[in-house]
C-alpha positions as CSV (number, residue, x, y, z in Angstrom):
1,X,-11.9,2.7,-10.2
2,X,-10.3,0.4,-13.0
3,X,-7.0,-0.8,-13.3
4,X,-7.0,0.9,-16.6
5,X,-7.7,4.2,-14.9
6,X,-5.0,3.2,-12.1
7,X,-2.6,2.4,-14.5
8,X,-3.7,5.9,-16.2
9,X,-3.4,8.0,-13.0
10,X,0.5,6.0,-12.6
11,X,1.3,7.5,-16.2
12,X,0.6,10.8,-15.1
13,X,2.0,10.9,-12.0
14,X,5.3,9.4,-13.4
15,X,7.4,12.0,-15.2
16,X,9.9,10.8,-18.1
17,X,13.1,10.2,-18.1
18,X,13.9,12.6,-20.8
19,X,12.1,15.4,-18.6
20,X,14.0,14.8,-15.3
21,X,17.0,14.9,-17.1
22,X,16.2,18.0,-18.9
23,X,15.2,20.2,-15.6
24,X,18.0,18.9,-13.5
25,X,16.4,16.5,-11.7
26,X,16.8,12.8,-10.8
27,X,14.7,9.6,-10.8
28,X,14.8,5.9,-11.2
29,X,12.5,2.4,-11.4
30,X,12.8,-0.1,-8.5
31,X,11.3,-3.2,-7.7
32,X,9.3,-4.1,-4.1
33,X,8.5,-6.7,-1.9
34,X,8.2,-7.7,1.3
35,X,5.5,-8.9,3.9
36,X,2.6,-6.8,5.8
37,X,0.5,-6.8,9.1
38,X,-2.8,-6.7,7.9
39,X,-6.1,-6.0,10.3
40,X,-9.5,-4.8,10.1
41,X,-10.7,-2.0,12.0
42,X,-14.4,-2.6,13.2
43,X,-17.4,0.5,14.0
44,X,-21.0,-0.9,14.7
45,X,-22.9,-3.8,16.6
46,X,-21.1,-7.3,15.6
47,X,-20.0,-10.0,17.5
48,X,-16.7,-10.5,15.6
49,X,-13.3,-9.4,16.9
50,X,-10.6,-8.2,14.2
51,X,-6.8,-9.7,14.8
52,X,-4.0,-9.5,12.6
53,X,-2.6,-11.3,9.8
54,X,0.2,-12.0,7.9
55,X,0.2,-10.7,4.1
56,X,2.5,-9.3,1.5
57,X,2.4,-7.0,-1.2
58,X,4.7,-7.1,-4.3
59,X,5.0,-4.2,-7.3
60,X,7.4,-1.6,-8.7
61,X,8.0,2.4,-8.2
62,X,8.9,5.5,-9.7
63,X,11.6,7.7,-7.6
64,X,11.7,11.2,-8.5
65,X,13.8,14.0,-6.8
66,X,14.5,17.5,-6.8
67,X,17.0,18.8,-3.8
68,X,15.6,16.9,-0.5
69,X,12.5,16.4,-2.1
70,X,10.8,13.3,-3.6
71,X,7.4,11.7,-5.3
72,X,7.3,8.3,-5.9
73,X,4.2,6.4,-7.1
74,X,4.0,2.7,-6.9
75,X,2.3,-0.1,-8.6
76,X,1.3,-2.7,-6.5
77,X,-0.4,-5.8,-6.0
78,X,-1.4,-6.1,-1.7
79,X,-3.1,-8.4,0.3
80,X,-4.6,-7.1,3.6
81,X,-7.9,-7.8,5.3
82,X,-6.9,-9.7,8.9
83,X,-8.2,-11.9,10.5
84,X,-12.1,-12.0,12.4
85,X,-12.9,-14.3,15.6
86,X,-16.5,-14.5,14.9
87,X,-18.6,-15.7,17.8
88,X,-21.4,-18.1,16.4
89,X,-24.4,-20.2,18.4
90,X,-22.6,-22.3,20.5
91,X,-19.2,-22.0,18.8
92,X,-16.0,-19.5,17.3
93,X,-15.3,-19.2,13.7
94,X,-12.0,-18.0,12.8
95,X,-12.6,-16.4,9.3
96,X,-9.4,-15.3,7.0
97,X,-10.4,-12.4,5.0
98,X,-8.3,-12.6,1.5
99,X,-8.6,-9.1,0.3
100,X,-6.4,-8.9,-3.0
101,X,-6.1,-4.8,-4.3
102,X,-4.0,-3.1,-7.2
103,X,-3.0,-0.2,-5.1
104,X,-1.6,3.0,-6.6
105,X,0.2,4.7,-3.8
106,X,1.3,8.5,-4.7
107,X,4.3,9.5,-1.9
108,X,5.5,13.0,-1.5
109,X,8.7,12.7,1.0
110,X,11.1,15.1,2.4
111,X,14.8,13.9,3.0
112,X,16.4,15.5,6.2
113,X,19.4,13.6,5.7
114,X,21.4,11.4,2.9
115,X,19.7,8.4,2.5
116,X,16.7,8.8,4.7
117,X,13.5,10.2,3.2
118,X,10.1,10.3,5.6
119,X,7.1,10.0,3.4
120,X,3.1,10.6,2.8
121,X,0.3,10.7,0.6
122,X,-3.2,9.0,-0.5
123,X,-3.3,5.3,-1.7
124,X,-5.9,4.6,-4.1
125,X,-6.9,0.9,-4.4
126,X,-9.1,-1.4,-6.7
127,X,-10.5,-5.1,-5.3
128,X,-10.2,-7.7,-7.8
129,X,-11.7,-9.9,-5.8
130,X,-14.8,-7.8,-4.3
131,X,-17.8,-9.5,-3.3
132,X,-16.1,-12.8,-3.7
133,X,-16.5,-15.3,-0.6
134,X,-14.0,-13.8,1.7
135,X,-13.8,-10.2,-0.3
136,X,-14.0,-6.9,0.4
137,X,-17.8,-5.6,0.1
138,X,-16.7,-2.4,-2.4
139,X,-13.9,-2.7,-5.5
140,X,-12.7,1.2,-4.5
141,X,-10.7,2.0,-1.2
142,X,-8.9,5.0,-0.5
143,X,-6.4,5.2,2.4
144,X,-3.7,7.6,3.8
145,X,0.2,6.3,3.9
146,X,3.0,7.7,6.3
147,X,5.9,5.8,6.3
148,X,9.8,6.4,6.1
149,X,12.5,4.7,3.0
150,X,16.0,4.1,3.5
151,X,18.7,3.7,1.4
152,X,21.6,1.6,2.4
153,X,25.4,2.1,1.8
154,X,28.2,0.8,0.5
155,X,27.8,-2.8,-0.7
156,X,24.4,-2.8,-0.6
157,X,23.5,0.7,-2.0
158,X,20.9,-0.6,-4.6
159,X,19.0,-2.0,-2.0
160,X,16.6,0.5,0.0
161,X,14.1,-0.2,2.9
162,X,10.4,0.9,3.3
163,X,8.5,1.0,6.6
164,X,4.7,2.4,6.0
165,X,1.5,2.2,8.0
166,X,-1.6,2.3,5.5
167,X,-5.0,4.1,7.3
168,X,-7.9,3.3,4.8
169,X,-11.3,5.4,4.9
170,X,-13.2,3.5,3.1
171,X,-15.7,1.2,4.3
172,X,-14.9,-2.5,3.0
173,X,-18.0,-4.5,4.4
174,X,-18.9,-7.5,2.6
175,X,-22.8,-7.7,2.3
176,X,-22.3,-11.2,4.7
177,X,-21.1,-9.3,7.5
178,X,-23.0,-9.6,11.0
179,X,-23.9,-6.7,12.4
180,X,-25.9,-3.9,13.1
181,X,-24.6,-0.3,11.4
182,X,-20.9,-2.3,10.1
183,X,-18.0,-0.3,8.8
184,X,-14.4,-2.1,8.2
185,X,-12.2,-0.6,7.5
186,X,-8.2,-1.7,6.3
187,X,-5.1,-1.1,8.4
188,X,-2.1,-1.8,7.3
189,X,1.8,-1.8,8.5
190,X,3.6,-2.5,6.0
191,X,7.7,-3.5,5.0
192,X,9.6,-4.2,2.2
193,X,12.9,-4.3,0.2
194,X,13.4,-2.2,-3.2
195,X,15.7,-2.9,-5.7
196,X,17.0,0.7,-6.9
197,X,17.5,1.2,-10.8
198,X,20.0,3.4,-10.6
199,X,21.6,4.9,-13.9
200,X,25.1,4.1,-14.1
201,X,27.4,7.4,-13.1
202,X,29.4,8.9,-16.3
């Protein structure tokens, strides 16, 4: 998948702003950011040994509501991959994976109370730096989010929180990889900090 077909899949997800308005519903843009626990989950014969690592990932999102019900897709730019303690002849290698993805999450949430909406859907994701020394093995992954936003009050009510944990299903091996039968595979918790677009009340 493209980022031209991501961005094409965003367009269609993403209703206008004249059509929420028309059908009584409500949306809004916000901004995103905010840093991830990134790991590799490891099948097959291999000596290495996946451990987390520090990422981020960095984008924009599309709220739209009806009652105590949301979608929101994101655009977003995420690095993820871990870390792998590979055991070599007579020595450890510590190698930093640098998996960078466009990821097009699509959320469907249900809010059981003001300001709280707990949220899940598929994440689609193309590598734009797939087979590249310290790349992903494939430019597609496909993963499944569940993850909970809140919205805070009062001073800070354009600012909302997201907590998500990413489960990708799509083998990410680079062709370098050690091993015998070798399927990674991303995991992801994810945070970060949204700033809301709200329209202005009349």
């Amino acid at each position: 998948m493209r980022i031209k077909q991501l961005l094409f899949m965003l367009a269609l997800v993403c209703p206008s702003v004249v059509f929420a308005q028309t059908n009584a519903l409500s949306g809004h843009f916000g901004i995103k950011a905010g840093p991830s626990i990134t790991r590799l989950a490891l099948s097959g014969v291999t000596t290495s040994v996946p451990k987390q690592k520090i990422d981020f990932s960095l984008g924009a999102m599309y709220q739209l509501r009806y009652k105590n019900f949301t979608v929101q897709p994101e655009l977003l730019y995420s690095k993820e991959g871990g870390t792998l303690k590979v055991q070599r002849v007579g020595r450890t290698e510590i190698v930093r994976n640098n998996f960078s993805y466009i990821a097009l999450p699509v959320l469907f949430g249900w809010i059981p109370t003001e300001g709280i909406a707990l949220q899940a859907g598929p994440q689609f994701s193309y590598a734009v730096n797939a087979g590249s020394t310290y790349g992903p093995g494939t430019k597609n992954d496909m993963g499944i989010v569940i993850g909970a936003h809140y919205d805070f009050l009062d001073m800070l009510d354009k600012f909302s929180l997201q907590v998500r944990y990413i489960h990708g299903l799509t083998n990410v091996a680079p062709a370098t990889a050690t091993g015998i039968d070798l399927n990674y595979r991303n995991r992801v918790l994810q945070v970060a900090f949204v700033y809301n677009f709200y329209k202005k009340k009349k």
